[in-house]
TORPA-283542 format. One record per residue (C-alpha): residue number from 0; residue in three letters; x, y, z. Coordinates in nm, 4 decimals, always signed. Layout:
- k, r, x, y, z
- NUM, ALA, X, Y, Z
...
% end
This chain:
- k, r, x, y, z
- 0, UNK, +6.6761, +5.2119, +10.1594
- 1, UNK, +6.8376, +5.1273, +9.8706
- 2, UNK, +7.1515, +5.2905, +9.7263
- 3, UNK, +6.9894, +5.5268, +9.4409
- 4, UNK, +6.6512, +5.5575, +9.6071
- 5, UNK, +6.4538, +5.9021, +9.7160
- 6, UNK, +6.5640, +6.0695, +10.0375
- 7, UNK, +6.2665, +6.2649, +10.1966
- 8, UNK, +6.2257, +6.4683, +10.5191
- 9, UNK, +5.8670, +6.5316, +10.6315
- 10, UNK, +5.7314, +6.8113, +10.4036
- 11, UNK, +6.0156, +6.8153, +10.1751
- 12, UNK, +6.0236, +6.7236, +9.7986
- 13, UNK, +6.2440, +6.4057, +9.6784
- 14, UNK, +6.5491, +6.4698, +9.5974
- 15, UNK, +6.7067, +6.1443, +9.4121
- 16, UNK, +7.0924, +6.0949, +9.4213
- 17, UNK, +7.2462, +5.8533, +9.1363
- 18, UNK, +7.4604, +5.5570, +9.1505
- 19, UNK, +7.8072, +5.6507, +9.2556
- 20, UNK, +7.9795, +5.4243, +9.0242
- 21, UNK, +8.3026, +5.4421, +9.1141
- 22, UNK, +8.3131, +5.4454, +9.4883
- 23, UNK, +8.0879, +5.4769, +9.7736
- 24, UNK, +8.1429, +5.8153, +9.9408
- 25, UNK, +8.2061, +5.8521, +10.3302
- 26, UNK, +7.9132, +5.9361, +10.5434
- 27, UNK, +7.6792, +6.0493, +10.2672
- 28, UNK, +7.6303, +6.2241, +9.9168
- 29, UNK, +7.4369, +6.5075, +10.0798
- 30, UNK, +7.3224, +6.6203, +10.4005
- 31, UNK, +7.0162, +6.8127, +10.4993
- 32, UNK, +7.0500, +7.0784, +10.7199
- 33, UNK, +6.7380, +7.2025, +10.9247
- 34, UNK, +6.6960, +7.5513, +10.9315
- 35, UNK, +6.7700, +7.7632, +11.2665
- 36, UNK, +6.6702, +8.1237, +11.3878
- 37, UNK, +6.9595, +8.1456, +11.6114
- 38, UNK, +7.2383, +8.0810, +11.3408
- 39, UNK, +7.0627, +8.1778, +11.0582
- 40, UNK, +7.3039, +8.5198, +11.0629
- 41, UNK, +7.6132, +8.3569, +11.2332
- 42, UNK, +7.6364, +8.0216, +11.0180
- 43, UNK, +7.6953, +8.1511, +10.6917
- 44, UNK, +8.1228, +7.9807, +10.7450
- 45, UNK, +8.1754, +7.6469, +10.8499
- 46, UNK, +8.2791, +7.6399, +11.1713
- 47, UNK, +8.6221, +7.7456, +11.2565
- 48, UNK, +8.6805, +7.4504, +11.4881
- 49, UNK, +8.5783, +7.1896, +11.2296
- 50, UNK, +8.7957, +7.3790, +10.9310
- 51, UNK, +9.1077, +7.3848, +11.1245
- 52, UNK, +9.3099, +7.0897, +11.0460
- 53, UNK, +9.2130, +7.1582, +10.6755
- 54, UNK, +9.3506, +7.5189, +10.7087
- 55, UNK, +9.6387, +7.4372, +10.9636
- 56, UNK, +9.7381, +7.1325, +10.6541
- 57, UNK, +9.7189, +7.4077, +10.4143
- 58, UNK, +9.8899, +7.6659, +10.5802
- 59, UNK, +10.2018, +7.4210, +10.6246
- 60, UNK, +10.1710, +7.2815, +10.2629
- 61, UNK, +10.2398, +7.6565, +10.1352
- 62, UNK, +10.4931, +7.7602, +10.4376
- 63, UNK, +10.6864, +7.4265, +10.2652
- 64, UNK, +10.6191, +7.5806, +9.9361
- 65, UNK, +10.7597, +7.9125, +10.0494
- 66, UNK, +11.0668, +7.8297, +10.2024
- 67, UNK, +11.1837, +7.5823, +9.9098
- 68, UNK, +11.1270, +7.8992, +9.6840
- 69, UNK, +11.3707, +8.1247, +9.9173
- 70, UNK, +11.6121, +7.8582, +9.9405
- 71, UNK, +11.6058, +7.8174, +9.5414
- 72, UNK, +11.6078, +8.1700, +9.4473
- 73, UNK, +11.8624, +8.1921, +9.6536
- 74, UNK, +12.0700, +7.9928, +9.5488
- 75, UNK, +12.0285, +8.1140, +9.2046
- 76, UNK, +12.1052, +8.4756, +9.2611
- 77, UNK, +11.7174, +8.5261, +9.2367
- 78, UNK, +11.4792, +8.7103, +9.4716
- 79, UNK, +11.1681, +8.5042, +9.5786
- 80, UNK, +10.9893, +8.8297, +9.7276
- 81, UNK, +11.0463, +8.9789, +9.3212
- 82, UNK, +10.9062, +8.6352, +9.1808
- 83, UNK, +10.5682, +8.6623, +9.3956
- 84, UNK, +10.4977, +9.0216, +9.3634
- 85, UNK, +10.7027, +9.1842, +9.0731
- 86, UNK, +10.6708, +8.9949, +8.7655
- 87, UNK, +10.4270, +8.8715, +8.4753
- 88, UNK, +10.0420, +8.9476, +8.5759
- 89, UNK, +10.1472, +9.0856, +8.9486
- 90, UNK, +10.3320, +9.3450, +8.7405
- 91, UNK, +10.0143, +9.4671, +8.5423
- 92, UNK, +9.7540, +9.4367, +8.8149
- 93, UNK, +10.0298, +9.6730, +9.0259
- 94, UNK, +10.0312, +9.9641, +8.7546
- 95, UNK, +9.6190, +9.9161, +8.7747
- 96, UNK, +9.6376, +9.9954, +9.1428
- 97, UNK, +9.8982, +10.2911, +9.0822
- 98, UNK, +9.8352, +10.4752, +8.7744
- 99, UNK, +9.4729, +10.3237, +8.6782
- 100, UNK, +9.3502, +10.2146, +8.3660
- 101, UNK, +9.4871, +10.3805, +8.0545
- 102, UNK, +9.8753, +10.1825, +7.9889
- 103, UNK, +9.9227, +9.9913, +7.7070
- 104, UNK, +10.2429, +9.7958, +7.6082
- 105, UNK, +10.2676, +9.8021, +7.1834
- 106, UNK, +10.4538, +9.5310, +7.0500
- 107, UNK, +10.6583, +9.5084, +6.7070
- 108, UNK, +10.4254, +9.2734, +6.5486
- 109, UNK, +10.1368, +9.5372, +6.6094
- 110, UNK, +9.9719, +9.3649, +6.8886
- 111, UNK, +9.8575, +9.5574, +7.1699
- 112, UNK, +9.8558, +9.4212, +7.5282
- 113, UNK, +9.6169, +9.6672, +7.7483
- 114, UNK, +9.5711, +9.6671, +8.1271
- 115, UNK, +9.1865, +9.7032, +8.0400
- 116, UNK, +9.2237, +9.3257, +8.0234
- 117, UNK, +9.2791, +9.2600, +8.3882
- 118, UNK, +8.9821, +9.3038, +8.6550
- 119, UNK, +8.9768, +9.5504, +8.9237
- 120, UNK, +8.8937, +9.3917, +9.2423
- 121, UNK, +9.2752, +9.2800, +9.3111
- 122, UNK, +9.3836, +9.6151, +9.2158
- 123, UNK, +9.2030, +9.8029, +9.4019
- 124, UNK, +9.2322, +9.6310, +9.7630
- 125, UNK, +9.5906, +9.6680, +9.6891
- 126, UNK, +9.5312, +10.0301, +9.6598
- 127, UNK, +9.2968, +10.0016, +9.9754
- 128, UNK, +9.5827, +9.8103, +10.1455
- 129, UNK, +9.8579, +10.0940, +10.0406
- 130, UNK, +9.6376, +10.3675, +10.2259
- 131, UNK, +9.5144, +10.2114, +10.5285
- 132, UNK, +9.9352, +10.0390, +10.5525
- 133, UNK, +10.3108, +10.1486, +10.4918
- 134, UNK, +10.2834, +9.8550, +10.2095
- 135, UNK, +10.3755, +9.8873, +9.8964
- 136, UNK, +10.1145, +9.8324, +9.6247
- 137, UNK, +10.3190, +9.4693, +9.5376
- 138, UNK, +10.3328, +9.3510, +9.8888
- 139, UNK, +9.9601, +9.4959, +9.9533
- 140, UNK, +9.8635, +9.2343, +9.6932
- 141, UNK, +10.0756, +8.9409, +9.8482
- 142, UNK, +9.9141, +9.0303, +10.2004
- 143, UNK, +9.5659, +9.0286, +9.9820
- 144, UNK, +9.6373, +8.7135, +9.7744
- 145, UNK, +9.7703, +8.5246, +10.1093
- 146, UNK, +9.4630, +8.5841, +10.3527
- 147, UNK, +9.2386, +8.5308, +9.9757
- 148, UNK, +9.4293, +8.1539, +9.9931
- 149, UNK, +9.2675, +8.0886, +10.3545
- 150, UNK, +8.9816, +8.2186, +10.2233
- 151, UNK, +8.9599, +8.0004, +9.9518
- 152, UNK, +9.0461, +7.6886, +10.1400
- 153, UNK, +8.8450, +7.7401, +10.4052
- 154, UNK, +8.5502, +7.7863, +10.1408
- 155, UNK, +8.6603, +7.4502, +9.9414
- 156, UNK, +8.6484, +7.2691, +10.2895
- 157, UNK, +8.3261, +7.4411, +10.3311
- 158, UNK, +8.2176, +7.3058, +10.0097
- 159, UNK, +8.3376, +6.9836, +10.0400
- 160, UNK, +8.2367, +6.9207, +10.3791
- 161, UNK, +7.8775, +7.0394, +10.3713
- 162, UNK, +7.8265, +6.7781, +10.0328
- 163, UNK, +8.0619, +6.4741, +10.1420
- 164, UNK, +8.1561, +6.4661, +10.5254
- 165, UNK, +8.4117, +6.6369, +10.7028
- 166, UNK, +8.7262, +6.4010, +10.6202
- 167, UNK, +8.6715, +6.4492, +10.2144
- 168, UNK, +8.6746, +6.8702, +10.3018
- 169, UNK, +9.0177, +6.8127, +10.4724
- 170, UNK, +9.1627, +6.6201, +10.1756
- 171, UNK, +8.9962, +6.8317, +9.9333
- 172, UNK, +9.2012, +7.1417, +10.0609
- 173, UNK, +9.5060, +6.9352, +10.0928
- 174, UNK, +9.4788, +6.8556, +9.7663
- 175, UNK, +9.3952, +7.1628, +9.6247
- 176, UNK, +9.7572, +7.3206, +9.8444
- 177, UNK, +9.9460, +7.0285, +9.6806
- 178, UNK, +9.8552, +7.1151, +9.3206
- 179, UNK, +10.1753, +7.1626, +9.0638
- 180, UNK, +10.1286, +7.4930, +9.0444
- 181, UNK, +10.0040, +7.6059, +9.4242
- 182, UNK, +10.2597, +7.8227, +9.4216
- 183, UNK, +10.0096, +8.0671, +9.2544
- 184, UNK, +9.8321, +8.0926, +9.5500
- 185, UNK, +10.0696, +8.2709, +9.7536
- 186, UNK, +10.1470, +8.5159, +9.4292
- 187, UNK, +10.0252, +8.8434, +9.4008
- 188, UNK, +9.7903, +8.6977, +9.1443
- 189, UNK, +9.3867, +8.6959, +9.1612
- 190, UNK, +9.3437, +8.3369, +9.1459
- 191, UNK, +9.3288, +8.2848, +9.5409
- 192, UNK, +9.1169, +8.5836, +9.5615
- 193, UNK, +8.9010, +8.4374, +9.2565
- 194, UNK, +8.8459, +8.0742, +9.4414
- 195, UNK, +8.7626, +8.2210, +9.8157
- 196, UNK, +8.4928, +8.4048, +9.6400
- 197, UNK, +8.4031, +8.1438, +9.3867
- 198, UNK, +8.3707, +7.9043, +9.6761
- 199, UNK, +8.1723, +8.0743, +9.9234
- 200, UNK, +7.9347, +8.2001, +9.6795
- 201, UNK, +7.8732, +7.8152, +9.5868
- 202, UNK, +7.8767, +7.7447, +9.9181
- 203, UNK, +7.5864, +8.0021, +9.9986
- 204, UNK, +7.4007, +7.8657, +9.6921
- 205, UNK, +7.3947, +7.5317, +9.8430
- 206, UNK, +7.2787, +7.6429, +10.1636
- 207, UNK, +7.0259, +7.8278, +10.0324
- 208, UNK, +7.1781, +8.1581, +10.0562
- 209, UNK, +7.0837, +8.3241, +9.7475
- 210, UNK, +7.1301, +8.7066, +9.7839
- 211, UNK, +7.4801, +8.6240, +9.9433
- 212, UNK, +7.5454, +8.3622, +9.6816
- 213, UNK, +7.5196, +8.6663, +9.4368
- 214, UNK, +7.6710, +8.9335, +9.6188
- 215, UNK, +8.0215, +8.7209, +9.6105
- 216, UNK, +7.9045, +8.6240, +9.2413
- 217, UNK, +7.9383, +8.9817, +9.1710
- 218, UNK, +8.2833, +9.0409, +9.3362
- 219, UNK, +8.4000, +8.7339, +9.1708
- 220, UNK, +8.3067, +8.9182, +8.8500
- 221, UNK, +8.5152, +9.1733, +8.9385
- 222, UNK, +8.8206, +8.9533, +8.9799
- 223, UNK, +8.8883, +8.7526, +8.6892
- 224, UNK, +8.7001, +8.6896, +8.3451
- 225, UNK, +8.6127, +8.3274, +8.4519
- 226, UNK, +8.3438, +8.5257, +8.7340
- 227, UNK, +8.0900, +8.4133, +8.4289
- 228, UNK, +8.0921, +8.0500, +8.5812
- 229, UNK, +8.0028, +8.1613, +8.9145
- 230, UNK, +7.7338, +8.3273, +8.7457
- 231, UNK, +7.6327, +8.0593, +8.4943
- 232, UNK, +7.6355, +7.8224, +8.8027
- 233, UNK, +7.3960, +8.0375, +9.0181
- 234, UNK, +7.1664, +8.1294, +8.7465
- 235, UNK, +7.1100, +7.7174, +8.6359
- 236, UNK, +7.0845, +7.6099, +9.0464
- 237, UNK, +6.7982, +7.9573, +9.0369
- 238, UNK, +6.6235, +7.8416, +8.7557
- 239, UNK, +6.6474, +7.4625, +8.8630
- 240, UNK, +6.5395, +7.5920, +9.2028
- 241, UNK, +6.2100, +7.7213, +9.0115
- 242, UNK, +6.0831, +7.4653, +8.8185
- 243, UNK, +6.1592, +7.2416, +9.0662
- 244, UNK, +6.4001, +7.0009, +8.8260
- 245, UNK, +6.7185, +7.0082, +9.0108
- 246, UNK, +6.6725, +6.6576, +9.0561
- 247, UNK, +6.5111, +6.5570, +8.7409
- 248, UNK, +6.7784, +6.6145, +8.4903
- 249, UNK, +6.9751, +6.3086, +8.6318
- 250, UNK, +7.2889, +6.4967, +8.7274
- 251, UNK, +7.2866, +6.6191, +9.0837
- 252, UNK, +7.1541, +6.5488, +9.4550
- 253, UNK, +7.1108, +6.8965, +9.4785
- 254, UNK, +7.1104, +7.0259, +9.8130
- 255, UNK, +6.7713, +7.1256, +9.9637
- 256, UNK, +6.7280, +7.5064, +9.9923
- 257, UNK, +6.8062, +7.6579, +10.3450
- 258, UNK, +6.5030, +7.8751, +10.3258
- 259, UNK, +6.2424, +7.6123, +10.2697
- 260, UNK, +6.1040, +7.7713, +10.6382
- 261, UNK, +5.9993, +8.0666, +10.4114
- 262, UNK, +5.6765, +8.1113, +10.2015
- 263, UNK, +5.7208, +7.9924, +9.8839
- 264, UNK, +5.6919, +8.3492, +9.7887
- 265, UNK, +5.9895, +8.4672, +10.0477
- 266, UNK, +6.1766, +8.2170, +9.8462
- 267, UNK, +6.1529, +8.2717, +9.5212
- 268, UNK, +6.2238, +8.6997, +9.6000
- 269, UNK, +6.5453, +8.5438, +9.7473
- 270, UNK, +6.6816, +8.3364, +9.4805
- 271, UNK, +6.5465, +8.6309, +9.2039
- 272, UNK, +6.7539, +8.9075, +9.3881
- 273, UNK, +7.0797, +8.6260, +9.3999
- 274, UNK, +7.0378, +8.5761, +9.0399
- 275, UNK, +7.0030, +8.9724, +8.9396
- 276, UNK, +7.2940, +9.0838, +9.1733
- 277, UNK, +7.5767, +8.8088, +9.0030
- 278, UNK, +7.6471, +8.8968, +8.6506
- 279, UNK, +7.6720, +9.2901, +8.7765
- 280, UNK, +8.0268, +9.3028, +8.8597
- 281, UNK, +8.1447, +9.1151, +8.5403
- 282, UNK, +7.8797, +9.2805, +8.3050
- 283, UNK, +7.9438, +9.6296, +8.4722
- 284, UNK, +8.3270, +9.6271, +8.3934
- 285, UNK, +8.3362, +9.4666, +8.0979
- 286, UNK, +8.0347, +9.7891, +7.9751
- 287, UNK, +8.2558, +10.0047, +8.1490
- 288, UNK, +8.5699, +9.9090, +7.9181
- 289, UNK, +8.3480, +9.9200, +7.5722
- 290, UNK, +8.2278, +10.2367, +7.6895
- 291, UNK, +8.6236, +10.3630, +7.7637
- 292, UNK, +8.7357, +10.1713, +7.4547
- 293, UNK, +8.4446, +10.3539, +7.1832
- 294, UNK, +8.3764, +9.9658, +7.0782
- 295, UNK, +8.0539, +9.9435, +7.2549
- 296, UNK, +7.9999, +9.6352, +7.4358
- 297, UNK, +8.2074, +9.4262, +7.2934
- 298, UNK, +8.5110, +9.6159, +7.3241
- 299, UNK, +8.6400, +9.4098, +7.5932
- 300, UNK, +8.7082, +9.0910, +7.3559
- 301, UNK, +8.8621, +9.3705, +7.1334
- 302, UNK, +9.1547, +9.4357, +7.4513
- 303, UNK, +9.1738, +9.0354, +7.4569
- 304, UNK, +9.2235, +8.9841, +7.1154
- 305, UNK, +9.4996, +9.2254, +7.1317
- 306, UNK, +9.6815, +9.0042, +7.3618
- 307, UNK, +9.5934, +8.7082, +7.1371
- 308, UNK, +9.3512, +8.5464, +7.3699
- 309, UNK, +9.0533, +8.4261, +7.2672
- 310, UNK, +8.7846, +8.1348, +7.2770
- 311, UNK, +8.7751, +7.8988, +7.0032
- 312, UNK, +8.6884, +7.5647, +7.1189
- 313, UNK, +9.0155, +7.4646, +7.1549
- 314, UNK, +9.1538, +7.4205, +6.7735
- 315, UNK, +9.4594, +7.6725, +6.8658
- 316, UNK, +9.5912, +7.4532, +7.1917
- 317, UNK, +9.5128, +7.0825, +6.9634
- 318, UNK, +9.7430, +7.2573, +6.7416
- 319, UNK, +9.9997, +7.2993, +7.0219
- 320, UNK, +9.9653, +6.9751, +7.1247
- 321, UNK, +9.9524, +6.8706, +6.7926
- 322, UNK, +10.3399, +7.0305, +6.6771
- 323, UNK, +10.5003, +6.8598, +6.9730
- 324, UNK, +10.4793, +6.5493, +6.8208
- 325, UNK, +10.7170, +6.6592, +6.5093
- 326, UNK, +11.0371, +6.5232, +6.7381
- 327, UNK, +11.0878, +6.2733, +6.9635
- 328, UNK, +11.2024, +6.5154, +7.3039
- 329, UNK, +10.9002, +6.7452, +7.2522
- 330, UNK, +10.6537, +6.4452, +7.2109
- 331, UNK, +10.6940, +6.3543, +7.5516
- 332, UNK, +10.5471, +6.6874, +7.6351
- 333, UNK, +10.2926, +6.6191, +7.3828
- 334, UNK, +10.1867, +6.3163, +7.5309
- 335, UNK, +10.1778, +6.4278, +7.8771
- 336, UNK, +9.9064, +6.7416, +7.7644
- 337, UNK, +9.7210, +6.4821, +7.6475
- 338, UNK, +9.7317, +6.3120, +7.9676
- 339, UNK, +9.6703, +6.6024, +8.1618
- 340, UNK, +9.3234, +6.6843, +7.9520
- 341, UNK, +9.1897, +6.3852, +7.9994
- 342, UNK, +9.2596, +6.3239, +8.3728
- 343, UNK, +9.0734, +6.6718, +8.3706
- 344, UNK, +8.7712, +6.5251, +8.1897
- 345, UNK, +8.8038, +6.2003, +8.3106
- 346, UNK, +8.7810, +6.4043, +8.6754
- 347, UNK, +8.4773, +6.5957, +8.6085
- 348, UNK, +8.2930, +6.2532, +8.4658
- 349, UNK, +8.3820, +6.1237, +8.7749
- 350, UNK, +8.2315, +6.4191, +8.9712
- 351, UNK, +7.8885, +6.3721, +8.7491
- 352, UNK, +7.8518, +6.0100, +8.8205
- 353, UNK, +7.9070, +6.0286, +9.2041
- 354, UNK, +7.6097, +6.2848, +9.1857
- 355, UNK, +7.8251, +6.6281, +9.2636
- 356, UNK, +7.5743, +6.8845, +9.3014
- 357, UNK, +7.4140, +7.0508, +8.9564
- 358, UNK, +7.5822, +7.4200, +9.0660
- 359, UNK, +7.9391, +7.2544, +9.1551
- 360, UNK, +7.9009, +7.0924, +8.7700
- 361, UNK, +7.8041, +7.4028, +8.6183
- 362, UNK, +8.0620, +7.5938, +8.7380
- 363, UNK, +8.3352, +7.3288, +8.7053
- 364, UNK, +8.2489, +7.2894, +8.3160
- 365, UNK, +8.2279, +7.6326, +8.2643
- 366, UNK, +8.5698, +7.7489, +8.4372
- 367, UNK, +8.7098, +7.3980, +8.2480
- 368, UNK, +8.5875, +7.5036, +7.8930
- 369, UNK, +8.7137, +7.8277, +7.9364
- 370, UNK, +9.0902, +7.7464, +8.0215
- 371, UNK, +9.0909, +7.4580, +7.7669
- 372, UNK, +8.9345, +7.6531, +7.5011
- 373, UNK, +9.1517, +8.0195, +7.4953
- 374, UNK, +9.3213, +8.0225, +7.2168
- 375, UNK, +9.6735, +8.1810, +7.3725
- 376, UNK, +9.8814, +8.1079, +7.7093
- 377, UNK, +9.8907, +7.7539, +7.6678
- 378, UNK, +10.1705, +7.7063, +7.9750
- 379, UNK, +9.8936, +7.8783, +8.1669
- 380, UNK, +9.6261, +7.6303, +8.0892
- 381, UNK, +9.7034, +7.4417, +8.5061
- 382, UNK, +9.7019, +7.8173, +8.6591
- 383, UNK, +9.3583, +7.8623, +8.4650
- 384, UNK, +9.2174, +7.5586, +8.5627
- 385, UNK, +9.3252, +7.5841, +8.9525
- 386, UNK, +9.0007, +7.7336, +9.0392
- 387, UNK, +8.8049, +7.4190, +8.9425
- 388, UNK, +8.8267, +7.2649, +9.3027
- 389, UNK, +8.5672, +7.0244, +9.2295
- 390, UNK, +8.7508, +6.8297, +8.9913
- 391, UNK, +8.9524, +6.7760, +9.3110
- 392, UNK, +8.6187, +6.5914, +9.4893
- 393, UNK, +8.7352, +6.2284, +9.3403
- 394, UNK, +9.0691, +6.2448, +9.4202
- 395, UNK, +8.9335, +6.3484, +9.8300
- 396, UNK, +8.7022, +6.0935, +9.8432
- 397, UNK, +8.9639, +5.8806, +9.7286
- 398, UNK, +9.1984, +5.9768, +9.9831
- 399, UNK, +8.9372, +5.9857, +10.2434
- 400, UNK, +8.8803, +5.6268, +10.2238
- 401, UNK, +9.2753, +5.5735, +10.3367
- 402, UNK, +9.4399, +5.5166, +10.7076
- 403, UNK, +9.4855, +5.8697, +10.7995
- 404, UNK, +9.8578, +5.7341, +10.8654
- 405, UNK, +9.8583, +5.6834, +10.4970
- 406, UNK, +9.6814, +5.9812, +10.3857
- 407, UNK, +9.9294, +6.1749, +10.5661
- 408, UNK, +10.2080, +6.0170, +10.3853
- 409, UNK, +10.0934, +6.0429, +10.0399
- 410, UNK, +9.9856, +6.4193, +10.1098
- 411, UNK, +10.3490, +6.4693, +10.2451
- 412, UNK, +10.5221, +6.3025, +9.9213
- 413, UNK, +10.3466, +6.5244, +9.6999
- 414, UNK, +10.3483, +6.8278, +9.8666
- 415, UNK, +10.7368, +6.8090, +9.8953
- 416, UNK, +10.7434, +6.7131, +9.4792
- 417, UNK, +10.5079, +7.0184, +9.4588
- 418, UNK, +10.7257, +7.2596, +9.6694
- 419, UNK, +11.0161, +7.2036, +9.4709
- 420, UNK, +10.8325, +7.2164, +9.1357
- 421, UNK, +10.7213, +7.5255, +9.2092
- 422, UNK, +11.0739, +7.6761, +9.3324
- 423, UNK, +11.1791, +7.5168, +8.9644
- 424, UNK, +10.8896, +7.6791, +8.7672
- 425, UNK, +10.8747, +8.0348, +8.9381
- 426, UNK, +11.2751, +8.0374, +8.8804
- 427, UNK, +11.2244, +7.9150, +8.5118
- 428, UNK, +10.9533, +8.0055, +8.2823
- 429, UNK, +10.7013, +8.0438, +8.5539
- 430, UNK, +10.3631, +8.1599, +8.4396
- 431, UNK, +10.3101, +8.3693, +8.1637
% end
């Protein structure tokens, strides 16, 4: 068949993949799975035995990561238990889980940072954890955020593995350990909890899973602000999946839906109650606040702007970019931003050319625009962006195609320059 053409399966529509221009991927751009009574309830994960090198490779990656942090803080007089679970956001989200909503921090220059801005899933498992444990609210969310991590790298191998082969899901979670700033990972941030649900509700999607795919849409709503490209990525894949144009717009060798056993009917109840059950946990917190707040719905981007975050296309980080070109030290920095952004969009072209699946490109752009785009935080731009695993797709691939012997040692290399970055950066500015 040629490369490009129609794949079909007796009583299936055609699904056409595009050219991957770049490379050829291993083993296929999709695969079709066939549905099955007996696993329909217990196949929902990939299979434990197939995701463990990924996780066992991820696991040591942040172990590495871990220890080069003790030995660091150590030597600096510094505690690396305080630097995961006592400063910047873990602070914030651990006053949510003690005291509730309600504290404010007022600046002199009149701004007003809120904890209305951070989500309340995080805060309250580490409540749940502080009941049910004799941990502390702080260490209840580094338990949370490191069992979230395995969660979220077994759902990127998941990912990665049902759409490109087994070997591109191993690298795909090595690389996504191995990122500058893992080290957020295994913080008592949301991000990890974020990406495990992020993941598997993609991962449902493409399998056909729809009310699943929107229950963990919902709880990733719940997490972070960037839960609306969970939801903008089920809700294009649902409407797609209606008008039957997944595959017309060019973009995507969409996966076939799991339930195409089902009456057409059956189906389309299915992928309705997915896409009603997502935006509830985002759009019921962020009513909840304007309702608390007395701004009506839009009160939330009121407790935002107070922290001088915002969206504006991206004019206030050009700027930034922009001023570190008025001396010569700072212009490095300047250059290597600009660097950065467009490996990023040079990443997710990549991704759209080798056919990566219409909701994995939805929810990619969308999580992408957003951390470009905010207007404040610039040194938190890499931690905002670490939830777009499938930018990471090329890169596995990539690395798939290598000796495993090789593989190995360019995963090792960087994951030792990533350890010790992140020992640097937690013990330095660290994120904001």
């Amino acid at each position: 068949m040629p490369r490009g053409g129609p794949l079909t399966l007796p009583g299936q529509h055609v699904w056409r993949t595009p050219l991957p221009l770049l490379w050829t991927t291993p083993r296929r751009v999709c695969r079709f799975r066939t549905p099955s009574i007996i696993g329909s309830v217990t196949d929902l994960e990939a299979p434990l035995r197939r995701a463990a090198p990924a996780l066992l490779g991820y696991a040591a990656v942040r172990a590495l990561g871990l220890v080069v942090l003790a030995v660091w803080s150590a030597a600096r007089g510094k505690s690396a238990h305080t630097l995961l679970t006592a400063r910047w956001d873990a602070l914030w989200y651990t006053r949510v889980a003690d005291l509730g909503y309600g504290y404010e921090v007022r600046l002199p220059n009149g701004d007003v940072h809120s904890n209305l801005a951070f989500f309340p899933l995080l805060p309250w498992l580490e409540r749940f954890m502080h009941a049910v444990s004799p941990l502390s609210y702080a260490d209840g969310g580094l338990v949370v955020s490191l069992l979230a991590s395995l969660a979220a790298a077994w759902g990127i191998f998941a990912v990665a593995e049902h759409v490109y082969g087994r070997r591109a899901g191993v690298c795909a979670v090595l690389l996504w350990a191995v990122l500058p700033v893992g080290i957020v990972q295994s913080m008592a941030y949301s991000e990890s909890l974020f990406t495990a649900l992020a993941a598997w509700s993609l991962y449902a999607v493409l399998t056909g899973r729809w009310p699943t795919a929107g229950v963990l849409a919902l709880f990733a709503g719940l997490t972070r602000p960037v839960g609306l490209a969970v939801v903008a990525a089920l809700w294009v894949a649902g409407i797609a999946s209606f008008v039957g144009a997944a595959s017309s717009a060019g973009l995507t060798s969409f996966v076939r839906d799991r339930s195409a056993a089902l009456a057409p009917g059956a189906r389309n109840w299915r992928c309705a109650l997915g896409l009603v059950l997502a935006p509830l946990g985002a759009a019921g917190y962020v009513l909840w606040v304007g309702h608390r707040t007395g701004k009506g719905p839009l009160g939330y981007l009121d407790v935002q702007a107070g922290w001088r975050n915002g969206f504006d296309g991206g004019a206030a980080f050009a700027r930034f970019v922009g001023e570190k070109f008025t001396s010569f030290p700072s212009a490095l920095a300047g250059v290597g931003l600009i660097v950065g952004v467009g490996l990023v969009v040079w990443l997710y072209v990549v991704g759209v050319r080798q056919g990566q699946p219409l909701p994995l490109l939805v929810y990619t752009g969308v999580v992408t625009a957003l951390a470009l785009c905010a207007s404040s935080y610039f040194g938190s731009k890499p931690r905002l962006l670490m939830p777009a695993f499938p930018l990471l797709f090329p890169l596995a691939l990539a690395l798939a195609r290598l000796r495993t012997s090789r593989s190995a040692w360019v995963v090792s290399g960087v994951a030792v320059a990533s350890a010790v970055y992140g020992a640097f950066w937690l013990n330095g500015t660290g994120p904001p």
